[in-house]
Residue frames as qw, qx, qy, qz and C-alpha x, y, z in Angstrom:
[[0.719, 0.565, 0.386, 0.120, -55.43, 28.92, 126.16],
 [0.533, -0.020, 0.482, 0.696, -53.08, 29.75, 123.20],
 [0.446, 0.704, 0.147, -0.533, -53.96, 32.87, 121.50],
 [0.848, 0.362, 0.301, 0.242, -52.93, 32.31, 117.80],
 [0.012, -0.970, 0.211, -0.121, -50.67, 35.29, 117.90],
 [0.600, -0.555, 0.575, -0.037, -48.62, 33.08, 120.17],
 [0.859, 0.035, 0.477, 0.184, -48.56, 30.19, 118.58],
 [0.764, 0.611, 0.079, 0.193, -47.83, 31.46, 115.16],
 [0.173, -0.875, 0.441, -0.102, -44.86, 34.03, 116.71],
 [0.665, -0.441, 0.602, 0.036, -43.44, 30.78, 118.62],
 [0.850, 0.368, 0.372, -0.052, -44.10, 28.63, 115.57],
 [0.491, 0.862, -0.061, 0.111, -42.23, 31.20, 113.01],
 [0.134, 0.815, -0.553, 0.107, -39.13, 31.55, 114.93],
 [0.693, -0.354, 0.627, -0.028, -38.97, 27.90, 115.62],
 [0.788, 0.557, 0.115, 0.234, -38.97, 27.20, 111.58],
 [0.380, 0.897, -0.134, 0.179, -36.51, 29.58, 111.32],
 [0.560, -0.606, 0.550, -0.129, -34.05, 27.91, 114.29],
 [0.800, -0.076, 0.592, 0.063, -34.27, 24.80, 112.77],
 [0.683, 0.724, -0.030, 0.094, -33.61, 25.97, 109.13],
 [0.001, -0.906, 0.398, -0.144, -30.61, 27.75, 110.38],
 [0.740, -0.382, 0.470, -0.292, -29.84, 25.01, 112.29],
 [0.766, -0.023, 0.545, 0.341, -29.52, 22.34, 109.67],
 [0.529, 0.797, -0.096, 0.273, -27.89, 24.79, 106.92],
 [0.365, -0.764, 0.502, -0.174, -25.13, 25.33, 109.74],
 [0.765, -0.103, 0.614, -0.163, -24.94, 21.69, 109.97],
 [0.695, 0.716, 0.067, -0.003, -24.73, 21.13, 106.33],
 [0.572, 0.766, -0.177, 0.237, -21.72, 23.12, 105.82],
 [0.103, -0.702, 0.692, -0.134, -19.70, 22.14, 108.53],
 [0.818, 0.011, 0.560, -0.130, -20.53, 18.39, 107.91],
 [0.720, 0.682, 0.094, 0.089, -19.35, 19.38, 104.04],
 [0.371, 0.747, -0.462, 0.300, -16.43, 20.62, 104.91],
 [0.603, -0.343, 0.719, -0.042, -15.05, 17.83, 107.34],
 [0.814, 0.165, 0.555, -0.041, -16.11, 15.58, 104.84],
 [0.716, 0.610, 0.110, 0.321, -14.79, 17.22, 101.37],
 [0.647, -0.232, 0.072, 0.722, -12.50, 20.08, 102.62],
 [0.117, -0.362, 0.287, 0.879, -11.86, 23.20, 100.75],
 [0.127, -0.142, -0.708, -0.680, -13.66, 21.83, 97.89],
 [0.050, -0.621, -0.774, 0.109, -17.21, 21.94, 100.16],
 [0.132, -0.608, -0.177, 0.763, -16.70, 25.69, 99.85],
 [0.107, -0.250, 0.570, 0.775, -17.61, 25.77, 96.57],
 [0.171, -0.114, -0.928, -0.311, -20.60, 24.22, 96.46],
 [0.147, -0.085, -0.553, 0.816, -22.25, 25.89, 99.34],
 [0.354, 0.249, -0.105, -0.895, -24.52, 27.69, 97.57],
 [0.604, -0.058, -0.485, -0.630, -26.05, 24.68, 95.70],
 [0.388, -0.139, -0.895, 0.174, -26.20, 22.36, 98.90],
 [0.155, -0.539, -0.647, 0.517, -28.09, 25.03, 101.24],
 [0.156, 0.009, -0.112, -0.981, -29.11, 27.88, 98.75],
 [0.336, -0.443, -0.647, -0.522, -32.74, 26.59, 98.56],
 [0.569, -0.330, -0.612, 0.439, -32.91, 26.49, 102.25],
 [0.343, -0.481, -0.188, 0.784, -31.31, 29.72, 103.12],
 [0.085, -0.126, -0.331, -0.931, -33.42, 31.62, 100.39],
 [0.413, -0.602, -0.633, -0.257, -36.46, 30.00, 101.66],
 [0.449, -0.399, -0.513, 0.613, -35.41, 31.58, 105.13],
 [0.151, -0.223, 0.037, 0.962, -34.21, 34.80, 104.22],
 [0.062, -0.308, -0.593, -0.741, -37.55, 34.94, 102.55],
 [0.525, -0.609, -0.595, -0.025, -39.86, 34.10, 105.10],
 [0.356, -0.329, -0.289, 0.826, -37.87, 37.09, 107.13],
 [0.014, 0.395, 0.115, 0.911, -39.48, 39.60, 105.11],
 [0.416, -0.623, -0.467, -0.469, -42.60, 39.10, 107.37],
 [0.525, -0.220, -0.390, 0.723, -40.37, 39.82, 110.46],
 [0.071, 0.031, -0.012, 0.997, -41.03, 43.32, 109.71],
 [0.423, -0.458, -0.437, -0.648, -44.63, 42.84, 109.63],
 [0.602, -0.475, -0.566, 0.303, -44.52, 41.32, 113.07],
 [0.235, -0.338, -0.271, 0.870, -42.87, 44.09, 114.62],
 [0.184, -0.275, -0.407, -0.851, -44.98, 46.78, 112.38],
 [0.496, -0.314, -0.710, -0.388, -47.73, 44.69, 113.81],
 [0.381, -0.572, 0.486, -0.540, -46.65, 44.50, 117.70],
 [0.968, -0.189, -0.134, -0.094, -46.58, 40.94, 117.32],
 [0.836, 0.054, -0.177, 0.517, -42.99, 41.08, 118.03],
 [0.287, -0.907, -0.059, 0.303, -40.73, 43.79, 120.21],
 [0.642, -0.078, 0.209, 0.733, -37.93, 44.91, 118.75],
 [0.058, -0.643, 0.130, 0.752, -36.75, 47.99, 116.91],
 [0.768, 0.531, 0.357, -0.026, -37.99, 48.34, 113.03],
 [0.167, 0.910, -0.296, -0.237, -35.59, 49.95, 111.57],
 [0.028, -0.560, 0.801, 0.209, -32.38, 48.04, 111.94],
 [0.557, 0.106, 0.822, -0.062, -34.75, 44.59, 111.30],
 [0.513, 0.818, 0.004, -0.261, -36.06, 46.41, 108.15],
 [0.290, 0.765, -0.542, -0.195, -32.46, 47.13, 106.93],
 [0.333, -0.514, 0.753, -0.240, -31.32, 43.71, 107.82],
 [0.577, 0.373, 0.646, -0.333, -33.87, 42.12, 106.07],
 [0.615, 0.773, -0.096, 0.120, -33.52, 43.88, 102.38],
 [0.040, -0.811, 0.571, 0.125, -30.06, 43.63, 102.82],
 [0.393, -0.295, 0.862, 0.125, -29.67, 40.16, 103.12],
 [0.494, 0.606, 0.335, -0.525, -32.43, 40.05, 100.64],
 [0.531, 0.791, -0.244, -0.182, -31.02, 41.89, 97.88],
 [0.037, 0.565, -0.783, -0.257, -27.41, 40.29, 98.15],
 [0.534, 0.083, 0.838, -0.078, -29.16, 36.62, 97.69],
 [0.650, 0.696, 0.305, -0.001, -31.04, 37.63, 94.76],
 [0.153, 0.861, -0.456, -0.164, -27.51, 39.29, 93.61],
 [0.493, -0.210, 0.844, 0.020, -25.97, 35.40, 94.40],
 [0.726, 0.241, 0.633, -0.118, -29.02, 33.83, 92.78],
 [0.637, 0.732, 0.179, -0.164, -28.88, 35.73, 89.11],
 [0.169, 0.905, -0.385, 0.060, -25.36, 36.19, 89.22],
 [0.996, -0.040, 0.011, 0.076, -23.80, 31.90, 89.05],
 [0.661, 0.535, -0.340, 0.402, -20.34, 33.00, 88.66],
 [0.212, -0.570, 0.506, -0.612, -19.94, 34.40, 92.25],
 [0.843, -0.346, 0.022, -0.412, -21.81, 31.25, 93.77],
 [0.875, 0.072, -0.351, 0.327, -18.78, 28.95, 93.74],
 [0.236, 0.671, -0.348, 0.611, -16.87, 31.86, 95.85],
 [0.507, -0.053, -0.738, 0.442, -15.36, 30.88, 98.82],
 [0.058, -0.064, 0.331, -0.940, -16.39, 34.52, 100.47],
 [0.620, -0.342, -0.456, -0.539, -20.42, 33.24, 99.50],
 [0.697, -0.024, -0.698, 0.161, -19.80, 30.44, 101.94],
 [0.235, 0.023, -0.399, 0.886, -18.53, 32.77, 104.65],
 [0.397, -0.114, 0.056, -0.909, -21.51, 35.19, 104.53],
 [0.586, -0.175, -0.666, -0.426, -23.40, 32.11, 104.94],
 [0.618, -0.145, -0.638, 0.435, -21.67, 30.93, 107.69],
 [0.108, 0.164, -0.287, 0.938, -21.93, 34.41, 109.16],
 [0.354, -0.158, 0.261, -0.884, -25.68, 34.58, 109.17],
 [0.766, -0.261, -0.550, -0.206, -26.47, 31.28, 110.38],
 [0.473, -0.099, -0.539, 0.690, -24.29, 31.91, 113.62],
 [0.098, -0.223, -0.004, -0.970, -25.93, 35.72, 113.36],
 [0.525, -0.189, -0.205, -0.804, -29.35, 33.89, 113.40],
 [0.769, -0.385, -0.510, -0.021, -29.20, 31.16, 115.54],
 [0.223, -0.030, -0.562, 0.796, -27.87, 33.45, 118.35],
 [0.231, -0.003, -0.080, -0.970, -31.03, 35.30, 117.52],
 [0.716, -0.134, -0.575, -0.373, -33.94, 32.68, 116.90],
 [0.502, -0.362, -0.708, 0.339, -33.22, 30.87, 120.67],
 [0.064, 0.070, -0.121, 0.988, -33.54, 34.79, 122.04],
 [0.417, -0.207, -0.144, -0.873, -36.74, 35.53, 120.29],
 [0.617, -0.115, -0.779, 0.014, -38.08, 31.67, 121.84],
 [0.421, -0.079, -0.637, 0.641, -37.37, 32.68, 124.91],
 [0.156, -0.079, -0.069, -0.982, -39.32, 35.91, 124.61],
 [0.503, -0.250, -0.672, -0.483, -42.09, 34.09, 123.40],
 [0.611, -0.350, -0.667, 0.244, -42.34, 31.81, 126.90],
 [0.423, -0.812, 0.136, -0.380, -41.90, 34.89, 128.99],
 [0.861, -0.467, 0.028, 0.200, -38.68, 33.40, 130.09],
 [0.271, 0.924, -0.255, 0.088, -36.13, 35.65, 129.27],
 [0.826, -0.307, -0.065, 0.467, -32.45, 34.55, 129.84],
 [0.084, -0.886, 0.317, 0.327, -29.63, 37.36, 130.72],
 [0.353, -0.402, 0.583, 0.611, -26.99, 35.11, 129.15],
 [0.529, 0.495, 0.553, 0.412, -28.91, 34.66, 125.82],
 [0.060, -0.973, -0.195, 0.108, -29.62, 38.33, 125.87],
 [0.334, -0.688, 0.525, 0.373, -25.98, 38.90, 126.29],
 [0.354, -0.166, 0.673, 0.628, -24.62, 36.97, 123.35],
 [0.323, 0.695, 0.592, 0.252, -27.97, 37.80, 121.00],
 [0.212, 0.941, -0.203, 0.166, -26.09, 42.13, 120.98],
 [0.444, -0.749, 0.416, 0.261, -22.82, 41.39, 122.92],
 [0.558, -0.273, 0.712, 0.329, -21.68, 38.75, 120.30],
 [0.581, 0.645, 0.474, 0.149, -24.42, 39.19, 117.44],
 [0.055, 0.886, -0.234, -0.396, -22.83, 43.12, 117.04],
 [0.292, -0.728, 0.500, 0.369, -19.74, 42.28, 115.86],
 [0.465, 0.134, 0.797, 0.361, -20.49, 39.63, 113.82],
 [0.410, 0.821, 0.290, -0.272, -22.97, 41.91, 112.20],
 [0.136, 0.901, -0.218, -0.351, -20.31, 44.29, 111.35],
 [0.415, -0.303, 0.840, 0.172, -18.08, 41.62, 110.36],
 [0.456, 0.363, 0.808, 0.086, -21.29, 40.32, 107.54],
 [0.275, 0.946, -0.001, -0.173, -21.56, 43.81, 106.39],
 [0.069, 0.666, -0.556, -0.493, -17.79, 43.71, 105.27],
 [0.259, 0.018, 0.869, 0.420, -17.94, 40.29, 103.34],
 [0.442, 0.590, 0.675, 0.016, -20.88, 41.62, 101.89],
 [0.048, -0.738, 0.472, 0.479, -18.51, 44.64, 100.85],
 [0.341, -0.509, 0.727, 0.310, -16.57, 41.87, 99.35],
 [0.604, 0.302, 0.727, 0.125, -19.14, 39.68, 97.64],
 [0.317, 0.824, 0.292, -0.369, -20.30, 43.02, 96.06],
 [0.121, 0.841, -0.417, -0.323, -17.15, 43.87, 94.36],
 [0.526, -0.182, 0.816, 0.153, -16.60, 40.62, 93.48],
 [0.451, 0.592, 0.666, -0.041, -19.83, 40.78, 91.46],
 [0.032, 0.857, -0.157, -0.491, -18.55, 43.76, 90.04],
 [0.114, 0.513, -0.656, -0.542, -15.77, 42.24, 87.80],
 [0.316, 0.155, 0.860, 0.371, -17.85, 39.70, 86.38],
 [0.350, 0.751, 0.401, -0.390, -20.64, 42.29, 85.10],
 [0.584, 0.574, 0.366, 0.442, -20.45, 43.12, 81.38],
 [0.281, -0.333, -0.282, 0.855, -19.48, 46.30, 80.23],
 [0.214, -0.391, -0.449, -0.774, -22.71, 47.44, 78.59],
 [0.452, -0.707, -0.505, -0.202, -24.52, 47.11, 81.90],
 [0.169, 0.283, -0.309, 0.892, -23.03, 50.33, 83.30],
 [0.557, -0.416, -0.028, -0.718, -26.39, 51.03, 85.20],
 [0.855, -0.443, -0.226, -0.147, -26.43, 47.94, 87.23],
 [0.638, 0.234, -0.340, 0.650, -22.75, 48.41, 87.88],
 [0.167, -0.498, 0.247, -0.815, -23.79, 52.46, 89.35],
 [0.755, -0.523, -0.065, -0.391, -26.92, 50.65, 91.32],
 [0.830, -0.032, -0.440, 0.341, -24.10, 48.16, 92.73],
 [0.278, 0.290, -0.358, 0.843, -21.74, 51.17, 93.90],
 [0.264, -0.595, 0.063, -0.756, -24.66, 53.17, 94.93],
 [0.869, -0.386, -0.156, -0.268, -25.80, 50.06, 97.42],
 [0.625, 0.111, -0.489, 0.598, -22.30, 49.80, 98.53],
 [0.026, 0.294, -0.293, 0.910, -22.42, 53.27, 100.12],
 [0.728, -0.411, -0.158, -0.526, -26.49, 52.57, 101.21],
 [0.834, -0.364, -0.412, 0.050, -24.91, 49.48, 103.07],
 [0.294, 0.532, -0.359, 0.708, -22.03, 51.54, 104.68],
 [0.285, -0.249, 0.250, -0.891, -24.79, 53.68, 106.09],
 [0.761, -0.432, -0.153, -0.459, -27.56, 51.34, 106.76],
 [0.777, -0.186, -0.594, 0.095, -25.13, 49.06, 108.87],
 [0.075, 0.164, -0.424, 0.888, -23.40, 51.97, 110.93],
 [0.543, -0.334, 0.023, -0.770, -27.56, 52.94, 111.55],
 [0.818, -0.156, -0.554, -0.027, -28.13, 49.01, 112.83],
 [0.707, -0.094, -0.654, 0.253, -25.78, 48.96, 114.55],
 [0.023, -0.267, 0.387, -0.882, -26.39, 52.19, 116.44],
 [0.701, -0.276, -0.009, -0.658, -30.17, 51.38, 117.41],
 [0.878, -0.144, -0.451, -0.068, -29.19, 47.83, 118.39],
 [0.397, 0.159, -0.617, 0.660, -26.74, 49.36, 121.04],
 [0.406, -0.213, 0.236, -0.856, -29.43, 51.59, 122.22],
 [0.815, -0.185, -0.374, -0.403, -31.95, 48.40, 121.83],
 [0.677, 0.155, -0.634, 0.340, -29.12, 46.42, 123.57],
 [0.144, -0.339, 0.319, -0.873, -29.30, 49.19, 126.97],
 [0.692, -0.275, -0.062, -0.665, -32.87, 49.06, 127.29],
 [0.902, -0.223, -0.338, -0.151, -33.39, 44.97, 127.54],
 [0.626, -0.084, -0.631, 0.450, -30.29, 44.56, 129.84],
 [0.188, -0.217, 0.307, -0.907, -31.58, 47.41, 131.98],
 [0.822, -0.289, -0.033, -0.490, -35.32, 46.05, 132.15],
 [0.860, 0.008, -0.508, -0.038, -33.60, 42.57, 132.93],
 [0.559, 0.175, -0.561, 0.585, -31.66, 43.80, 135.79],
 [0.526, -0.029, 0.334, -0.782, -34.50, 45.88, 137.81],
 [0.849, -0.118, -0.426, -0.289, -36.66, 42.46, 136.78],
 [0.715, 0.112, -0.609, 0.325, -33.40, 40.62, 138.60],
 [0.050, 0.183, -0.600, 0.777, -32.93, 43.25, 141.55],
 [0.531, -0.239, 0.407, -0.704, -36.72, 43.05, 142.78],
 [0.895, -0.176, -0.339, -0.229, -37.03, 39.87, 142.88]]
């Protein structure tokens, strides 16, 4: 028997595959099909989608909190209000949403999260795979660091369309520039160290057998 632990775990990161999944799909089916001009639009063809995700992530952190999930809280924490806050920075802020760089960061963490989501599957089943493993830190790193600068970019973008009487959400902008500096440098240190561990346990799994 299924405990319900299981099922819901399995259940959650299979919604969250297939969301990714057909928002990926989406926007490279929009842009074969319109070009240049599907970058613009991005936002209103898969923002309902990819806010419902990024919502349903907050409870990611309960899992792990919880022990329903291994992983490391910290960098899934920061990861989590990060992508968070810039969406709700997208959602109130309609002049940035037509921006090609939106698009990008989209593209970035549907690629980010469907390396991730077949990973955590796998986990689930007690069938671990070395090569997912490998590309879910060998390939997910970089791209991280790589979604932390266009979110650099979106930020300052959002910058020159802010009034200038709202000097205070301008500072909170800057100040969360520097916070994201530092919270991705932390990420991405604990996911190397996270990254160690599992390919160690997976290779003393591999050598006695």
């Amino acid at each position: 028997m299924y405990s319900f632990r299981l099922v819901y775990i399995f259940s959650y990161n299979l919604f969250q595959f297939c969301g990714h999944t057909w928002i990926l799909a989406n926007t490279i089916a929009r842009f074969f099909t319109f070009g240049q001009d599907a970058l613009a639009d991005t936002f209103y063809s898969v923002g309902f989608v990819m806010s419902l995700c990024q919502l349903l992530s907050i409870l990611e952190i309960f899992h792990i909190a919880d022990g329903i999930e291994k992983a490391r809280l910290l960098p899934r924490f920061i990861q989590v209000i990060e992508k968070n806050i810039l969406l709700i920075m997208v959602i109130i802020l309609e002049e940035i949403q037509s921006k090609p760089v939106v698009c990008v960061q989209f593209f970035l963490w549907n690629i980010l999260d469907l390396l991730r989501y077949p990973h955590e599957l796998l986990c689930v089943m007690e069938r671990p795979s070395i090569a997912m493993l490998w590309s879910r830190y060998s390939l997910w790193i970089p791209l991280y660091i790589l979604s932390v600068v266009f979110e650099g970019v979106i930020i300052c973008e959002a910058l020159q369309y802010l009034e200038p009487s709202a000097l205070h959400l301008s500072s909170l902008l800057l100040l969360y520039l520097s916070l994201l500096a530092v919270g991705g440098s932390v990420t991405v240190w604990q996911l190397l160290k996270e990254r160690k561990h599992h390919l160690e346990k997976c290779y003393k799994r591999k050598q006695k057998k």
